[in-house]
N, C-alpha and C positions, 0 to 999 in steps of 0.2 A: 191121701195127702201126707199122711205118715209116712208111708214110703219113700216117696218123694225127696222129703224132708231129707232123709235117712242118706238118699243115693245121693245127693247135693252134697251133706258134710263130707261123705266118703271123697268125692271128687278133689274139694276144695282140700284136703289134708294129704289129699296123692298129690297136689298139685305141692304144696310144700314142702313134700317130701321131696319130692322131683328136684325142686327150685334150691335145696338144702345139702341133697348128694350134686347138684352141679357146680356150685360154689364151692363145695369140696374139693370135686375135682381140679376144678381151675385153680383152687391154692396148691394142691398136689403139683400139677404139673407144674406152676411158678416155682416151687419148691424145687422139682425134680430139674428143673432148667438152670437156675441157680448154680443145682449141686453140680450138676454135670458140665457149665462153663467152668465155676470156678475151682472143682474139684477134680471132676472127674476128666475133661479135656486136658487137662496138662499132662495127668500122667500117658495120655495117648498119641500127645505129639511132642514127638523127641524135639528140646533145644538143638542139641548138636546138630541133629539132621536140616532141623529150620535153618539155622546159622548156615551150613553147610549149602544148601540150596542157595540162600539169599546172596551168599560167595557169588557162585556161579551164577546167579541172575542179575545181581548188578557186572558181572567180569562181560556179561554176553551183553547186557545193555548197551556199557561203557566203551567195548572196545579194550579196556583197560584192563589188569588183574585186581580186583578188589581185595582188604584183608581186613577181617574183624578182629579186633584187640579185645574188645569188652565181650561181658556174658550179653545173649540174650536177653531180652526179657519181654513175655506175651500178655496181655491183656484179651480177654475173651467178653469183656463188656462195655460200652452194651454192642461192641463188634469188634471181630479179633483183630488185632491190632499189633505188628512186632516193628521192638524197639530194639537197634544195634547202637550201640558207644564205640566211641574212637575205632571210625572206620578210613582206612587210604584206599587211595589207585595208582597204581605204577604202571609205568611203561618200560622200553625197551626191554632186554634181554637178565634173566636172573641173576644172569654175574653183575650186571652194570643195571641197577634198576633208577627208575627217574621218579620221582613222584610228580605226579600230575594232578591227585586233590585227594582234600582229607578233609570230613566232615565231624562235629564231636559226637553227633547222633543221626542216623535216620530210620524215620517210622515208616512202613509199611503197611495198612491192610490185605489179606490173605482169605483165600477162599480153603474154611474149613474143613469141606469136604475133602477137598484136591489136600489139604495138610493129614487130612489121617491117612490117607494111600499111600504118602510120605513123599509128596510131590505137591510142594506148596504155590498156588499159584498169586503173587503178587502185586498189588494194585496202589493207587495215591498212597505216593510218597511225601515226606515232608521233610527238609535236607535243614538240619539246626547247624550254624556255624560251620557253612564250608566256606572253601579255598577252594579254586579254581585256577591253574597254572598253563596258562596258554602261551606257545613260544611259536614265531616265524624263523626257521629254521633260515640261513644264509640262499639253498638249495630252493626257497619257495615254498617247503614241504612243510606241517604242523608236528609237532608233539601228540597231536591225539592221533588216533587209524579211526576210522572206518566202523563202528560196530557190525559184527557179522549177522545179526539180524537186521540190521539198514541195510548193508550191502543187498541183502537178500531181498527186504522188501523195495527197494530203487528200484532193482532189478525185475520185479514183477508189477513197477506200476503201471506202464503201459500198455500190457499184456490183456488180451480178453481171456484168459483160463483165471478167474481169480487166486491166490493163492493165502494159503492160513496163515502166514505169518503177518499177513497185512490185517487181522484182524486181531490182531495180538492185544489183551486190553493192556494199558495205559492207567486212564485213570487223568488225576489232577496232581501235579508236581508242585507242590508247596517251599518256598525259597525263606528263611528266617536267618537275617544279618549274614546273607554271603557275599563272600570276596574275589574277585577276579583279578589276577594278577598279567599281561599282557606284556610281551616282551619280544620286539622285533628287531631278528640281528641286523636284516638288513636297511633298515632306516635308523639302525641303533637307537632307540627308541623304549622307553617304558612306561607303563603306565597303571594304575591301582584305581578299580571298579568298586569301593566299599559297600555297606551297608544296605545290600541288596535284599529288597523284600519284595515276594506277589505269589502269583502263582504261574500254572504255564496248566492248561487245561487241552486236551491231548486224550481223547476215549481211545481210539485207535491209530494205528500208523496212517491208514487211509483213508482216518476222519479227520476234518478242521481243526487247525489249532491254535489257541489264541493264550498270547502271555500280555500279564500286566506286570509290571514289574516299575519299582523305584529304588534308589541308588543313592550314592555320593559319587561324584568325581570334580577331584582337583577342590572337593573345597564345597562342590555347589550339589543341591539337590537337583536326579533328572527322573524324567517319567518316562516310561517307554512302553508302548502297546504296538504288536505284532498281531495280526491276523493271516492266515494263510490258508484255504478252501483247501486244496490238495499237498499239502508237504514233501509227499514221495515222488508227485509226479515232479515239483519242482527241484527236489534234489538230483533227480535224473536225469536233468535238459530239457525236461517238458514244461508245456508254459503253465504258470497257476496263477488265480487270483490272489492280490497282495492289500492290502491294507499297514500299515503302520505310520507311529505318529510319535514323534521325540522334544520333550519340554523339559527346557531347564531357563534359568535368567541372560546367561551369554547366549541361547539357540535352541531356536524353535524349527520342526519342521513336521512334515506329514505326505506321506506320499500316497497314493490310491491308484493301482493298475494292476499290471500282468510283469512277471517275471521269470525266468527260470537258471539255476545253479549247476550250468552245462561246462567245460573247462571253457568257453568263453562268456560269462556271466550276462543273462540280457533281462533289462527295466523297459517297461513304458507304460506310462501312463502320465497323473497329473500330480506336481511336487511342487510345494509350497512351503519357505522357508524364510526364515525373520532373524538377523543377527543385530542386536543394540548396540554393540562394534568390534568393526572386521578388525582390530589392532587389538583390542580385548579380547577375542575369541582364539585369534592367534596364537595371545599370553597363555590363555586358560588351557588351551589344547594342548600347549606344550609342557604343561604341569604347573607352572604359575598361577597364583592366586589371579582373581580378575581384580582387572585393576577400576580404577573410580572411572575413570574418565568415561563418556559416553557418545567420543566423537567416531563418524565413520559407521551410522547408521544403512544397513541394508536389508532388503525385502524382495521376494522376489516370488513371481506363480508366472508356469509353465508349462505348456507339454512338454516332457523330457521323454528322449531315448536314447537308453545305453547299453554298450554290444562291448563286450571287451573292455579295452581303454579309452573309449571314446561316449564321451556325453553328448548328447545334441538336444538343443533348446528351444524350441520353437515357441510362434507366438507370445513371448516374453515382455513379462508384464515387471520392471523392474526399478524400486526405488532407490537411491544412491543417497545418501546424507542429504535425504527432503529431495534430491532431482527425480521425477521419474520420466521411463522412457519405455519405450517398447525397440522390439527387433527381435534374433536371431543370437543364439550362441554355440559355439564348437568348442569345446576341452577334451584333450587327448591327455593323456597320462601315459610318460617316459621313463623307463626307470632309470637308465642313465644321463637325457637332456632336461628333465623335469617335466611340467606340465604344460602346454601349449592351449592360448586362449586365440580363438577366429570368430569372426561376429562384424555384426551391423548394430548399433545401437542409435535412436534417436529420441532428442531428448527436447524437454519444452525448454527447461531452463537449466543452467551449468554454471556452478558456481566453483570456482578452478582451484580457487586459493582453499576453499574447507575440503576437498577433495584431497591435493596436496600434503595436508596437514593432517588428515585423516588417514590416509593410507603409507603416506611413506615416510616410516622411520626415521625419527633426527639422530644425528649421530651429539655427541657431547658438544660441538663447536654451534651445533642449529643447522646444519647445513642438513638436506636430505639424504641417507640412505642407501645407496641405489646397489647394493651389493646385490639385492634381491634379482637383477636383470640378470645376473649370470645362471638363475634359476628358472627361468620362466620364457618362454616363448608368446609372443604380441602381435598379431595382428588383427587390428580395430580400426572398423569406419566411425564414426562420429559424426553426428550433425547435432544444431543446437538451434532451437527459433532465439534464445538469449544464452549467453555466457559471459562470465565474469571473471576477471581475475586482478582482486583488490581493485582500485578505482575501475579501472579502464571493463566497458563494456559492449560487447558485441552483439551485432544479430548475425540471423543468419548465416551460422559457419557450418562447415563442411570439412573435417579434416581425417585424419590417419595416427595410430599411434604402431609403431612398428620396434617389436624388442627380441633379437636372436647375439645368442653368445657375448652376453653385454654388452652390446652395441644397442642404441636403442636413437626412436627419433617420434618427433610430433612433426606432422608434415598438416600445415593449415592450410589447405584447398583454394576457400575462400570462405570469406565474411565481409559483414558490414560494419566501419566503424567512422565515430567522426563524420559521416556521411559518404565514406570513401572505402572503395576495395581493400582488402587487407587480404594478401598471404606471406606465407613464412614456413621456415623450418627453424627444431632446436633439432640439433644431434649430440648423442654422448658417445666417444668411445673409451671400451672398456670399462663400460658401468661408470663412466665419470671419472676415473684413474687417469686418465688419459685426457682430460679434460675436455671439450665440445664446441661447437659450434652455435652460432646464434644467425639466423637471414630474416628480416621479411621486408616487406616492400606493402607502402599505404600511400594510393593513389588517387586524384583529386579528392583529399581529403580535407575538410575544414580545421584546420592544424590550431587554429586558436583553443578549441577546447580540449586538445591535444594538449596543448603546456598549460592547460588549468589544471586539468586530470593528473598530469603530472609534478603541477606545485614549480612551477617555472615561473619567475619573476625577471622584473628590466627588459631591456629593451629587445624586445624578439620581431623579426620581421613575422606577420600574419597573415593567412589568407588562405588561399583553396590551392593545393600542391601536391607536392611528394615527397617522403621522407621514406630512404633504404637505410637499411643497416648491414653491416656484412661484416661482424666479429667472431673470432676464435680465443682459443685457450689451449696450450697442451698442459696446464696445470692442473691435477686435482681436483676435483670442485671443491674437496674436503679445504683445500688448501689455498683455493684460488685468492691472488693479490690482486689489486686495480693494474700493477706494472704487468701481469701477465696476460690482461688481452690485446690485441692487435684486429687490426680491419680498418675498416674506412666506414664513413656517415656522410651520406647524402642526404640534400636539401632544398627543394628547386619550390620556388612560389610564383605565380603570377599574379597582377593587379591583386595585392594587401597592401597594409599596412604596418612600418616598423616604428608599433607602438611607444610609448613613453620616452619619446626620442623628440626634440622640436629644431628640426636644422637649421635656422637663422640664427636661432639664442646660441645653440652649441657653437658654430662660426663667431659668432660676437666673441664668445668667452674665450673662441682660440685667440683673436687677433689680437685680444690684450694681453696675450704672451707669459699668462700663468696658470698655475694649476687648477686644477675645482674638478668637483666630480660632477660625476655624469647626471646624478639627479637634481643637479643646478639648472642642467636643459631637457627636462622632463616633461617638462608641460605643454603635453602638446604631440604631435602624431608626424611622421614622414610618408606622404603617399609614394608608391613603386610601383612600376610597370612589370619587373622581374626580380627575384632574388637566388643566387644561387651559391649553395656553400657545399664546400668539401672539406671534411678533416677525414687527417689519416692518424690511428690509433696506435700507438707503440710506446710500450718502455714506462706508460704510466703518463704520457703527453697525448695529447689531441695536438695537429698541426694542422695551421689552416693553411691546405695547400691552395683552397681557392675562395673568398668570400665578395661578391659584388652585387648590390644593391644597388640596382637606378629607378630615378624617377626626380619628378620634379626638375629636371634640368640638371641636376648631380648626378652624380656618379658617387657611392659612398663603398668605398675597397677596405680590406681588412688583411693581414697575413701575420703568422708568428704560431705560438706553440699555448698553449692551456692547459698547464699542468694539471689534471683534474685528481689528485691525489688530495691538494689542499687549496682547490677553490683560486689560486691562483691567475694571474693573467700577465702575459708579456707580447702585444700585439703592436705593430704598426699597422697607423692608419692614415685614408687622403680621403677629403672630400675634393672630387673633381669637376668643376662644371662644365657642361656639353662644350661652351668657347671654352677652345684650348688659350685663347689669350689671357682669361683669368688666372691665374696664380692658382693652386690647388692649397687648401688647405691640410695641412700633415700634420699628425700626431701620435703621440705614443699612449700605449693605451693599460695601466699597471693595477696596483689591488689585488681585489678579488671582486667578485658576482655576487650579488646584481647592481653593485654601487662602485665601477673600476674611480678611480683615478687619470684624468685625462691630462696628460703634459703634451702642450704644444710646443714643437718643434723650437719655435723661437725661445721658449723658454730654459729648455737645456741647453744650459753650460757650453760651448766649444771646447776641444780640448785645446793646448796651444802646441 
């Protein structure tokens, strides 16, 4: 038992021993690891040669020539870790060098091993306070080349021999407050990308790569997330899975499909994009602050495909300032005609006037804008189950907007108004400089709520009809006066009535051979079998080349000129009865609208 006893303490004290030199050791070697990152690895890996390496491995990343200005400086805990200060990249040639970016620091991790063999290999970088100088050369050409390991890996992504530069690590690319500076000669154009922060995760060239990143431009915070499955294979005309999505307060969008970076660039998939207003976003893009206003809302989700210059839209789910509409759309991209818009779009409801006012530019007078048409190519179908424009409201239209070399035109199909056919064209030529044209033509239509819609008082003949219109302008619209249109206005009614008109009292009041106005024989209505009028429009006059109203046994004629600059009126009139043996009543007809002045004939003076 003694024994026993004996052989157990020995155990239990070898065991402490044991458990006493192992804790040893483990402080030894924390000790020995210590001394040999913080002591002894330095003196084994040259700065200069680190420095000298990390030259040539950002000049071969970049494409660019890199140059370090600052020392080095390594950290070995608790992973090795090199720091370079005020580093640049130049481009072109030694005589004439350009700088293209300059960072104040970037850090590196380094595989230690590969640094003592004196060939450091480097990994997640993290870029403090760069600048980034991106220029569209006149030529199309950029400022940066090509890196010669892109080149190389492009070139080997389609290939079934794999090849090792496409294994190259990467690592994660860390961005802290950089700058992008963007400068395109030929849209003469610049622009500043501030306060760019995220990362860009990147293990290999021929692994997925995904950046998050956030920014300033123009003033406003944006968000921007890229996804892309194959990178090399897209950079080299092959198609790759795309993901990305861009938030800011002027514009939202996100696109999800396939794409590839071939010399004619192609997208498709599904794009989805939300602007609070196309005339703010405008401002904003072109470096202006965004402005208050919130008019000119648009939204839009699609399948898109795009090949070159050319977008196409299908299935198009699109809201316009509250209208939505589906259809089709086509945008080409010109660089010397501009952009070209083709498409069908159909819409529930069109409200013409906040459209208007939303998209097209006032110049200082209030007038529209249209300088934009010498920009842009227009061909658009239209339909609408309702549309508006201020009072007057439609159904059912069908129309065309067509815009080449500042020439532009709204050609209305057809519609429902008033309860009558309605088509028409406006025309502008020369964006409006040149001044435009006005047609339409509204057929059995119930014209009475025609002149309410319009705010037309006194005495209107009313009823179911037809009103054409056929004016021009070659004035300006900037500049356009009432003397500068011309055309003619038709007016043709059957079985109405010419309201607040009472033809006996009006006859009474002539025979007594003095003045009075015309709402002394107001009370009261003229039924007509027809009425038909023609004025011709010139010089800031209306001329009534034809005005006759029959019914009731009269015959009531009108002729003379209506200066409509200032409401004026200078008309002779006859009430005729069917027997020619009655006398005709005649008068003259002076004032202004809707309260003329009636002198009957007998009343004016003779001359002697």
């Amino acid at each position: 038992m003694k024994q026993f006893i004996n052989i157990a303490s020995m155990k239990t004290r070898l065991l402490d021993l044991l458990a006493s030199r192992t804790v040893a050791w483990l402080v030894i070697g924390a000790l020995a690891l210590t001394v040999l990152f913080k002591v002894a690895l330095p003196l084994f890996v040259s700065t200069a040669s680190v420095k000298t390496n990390m030259e040539r491995v950002l000049s071969s990343w970049t494409g660019a020539r890199a140059n370090i200005a600052g020392d080095p400086l390594i950290s070995f805990w608790p992973h090795p870790v090199l720091t370079l200060r005020t580093v640049t990249f130049e481009g072109g040639d030694a005589a004439t060098p350009e700088l293209l970016a300059k960072a104040d620091a970037i850090a590196a991790g380094f595989d230690i091993l590969a640094a003592l063999r004196g060939a450091p290999v480097f990994y997640d970088f993290r870029l403090v306070n760069p600048v980034f100088k991106v220029e569209r050369r006149l030529d199309g050409t950029f400022n940066w080349r090509r890196a010669g390991w892109m080149a190389d890996a492009i070139a080997n992504a389609s290939t079934k021999t794999p090849s090792a530069v496409r294994n190259t690590p990467i690592g994660d690319i860390e961005i802290d407050n950089g700058t992008v500076e963007l400068n395109d000669r030929i849209t003469a154009s610049a622009h500043h990308i501030n306060n760019i922060s995220g990362s860009v995760q990147w293990p290999t060239p021929a692994a997925q790569i995904r950046a998050n990143l956030s920014a300033a431009m123009n003033g406003e915070k944006v968000e921007l997330s890229i996804t892309c499955d194959e990178p090399m294979m897209l950079l080299s005309g092959q198609n790759s899975a795309i993901q990305t999505s861009f938030s800011s307060t002027p514009l939202t969008f996100s696109f999800d499909g396939i794409g590839n970076g071939s010399a004619h660039p192609f997208a498709s998939g599904q794009l989805q994009l939300t602007a609070r207003s196309i005339p703010g976003l405008a401002a904003w893009s072109r470096g202006n602050t965004l402005p208050a206003e919130t008019t000119g809302a648009i939204a839009l989700d699609t399948s898109m495909t795009m090949s070159g210059e050319i977008l196409k839209m299908d299935n198009l789910s699109l809201s316009l300032e509250g209208a939505s509409a589906t259809g089709v759309l086509d945008i080409a991209w010109n660089r010397a005609r501009g952009p070209r818009v083709d498409g069908t779009l159909a819409f529930d409801r069109l409200d013409l006037t906040a459209l208007a006012s939303s998209f097209l530019p006032l110049q200082l007078a209030g007038s529209p804008d249209m300088a934009f048409l010498k920009q842009i190519g227009l061909d658009l179908r239209l339909s609408a189950q309702e549309a508006s424009y201020g009072p007057i409201a439609l159904t059912d239209v069908a129309a065309g907007i067509m815009a080449e070399n500042g020439r532009a035109s709204v050609d209305i199909g057809d519609g429902t108004y008033a309860g009558g056919s309605l088509s028409g064209r406006i025309a502008l030529a020369k964006d409006g400089g040149d001044g435009g044209q006005l047609q339409f033509s509204l057929k059995d239509a119930d014209l009475a709520p025609v002149a309410a819609t319009l705010g037309l008082a006194g005495p209107l003949p009313l009823g179911r009809g037809v009103l054409s219109v056929d004016l021009s302008t070659a004035e300006p619209l900037s500049k356009m006066t009432p003397g500068g249109v011309s055309g003619e206005i038709r007016y043709m009614v059957d079985n109405g009535t010419l309201r607040d008109f009472n033809g006996p009292e009006f006859e009474r009041l002539a025979a007594q051979g003095r003045f009075f106005n015309i709402s002394e024989a107001g009370d009261g209505s003229f039924a007509f079998t027809s009425a038909e009028i023609t004025a011709t429009l010139r010089n800031g006059m209306a001329e009534l080349t034809k005005a006759d109203i029959k019914g009731e046994g009269r015959i009531l004629s009108l002729a003379g000129i209506i200066p409509y600059r200032n409401g004026s009126l200078a008309l002779a009139g006859a009430i005729q009865p069917d027997d020619t043996a009655i006398p005709a009543v005649r008068f003259f007809v002076g004032g202004s609208w809707p309260n003329p002045v009636i002198s009957p004939l007998a009343a004016i003076p003779a001359k002697p």
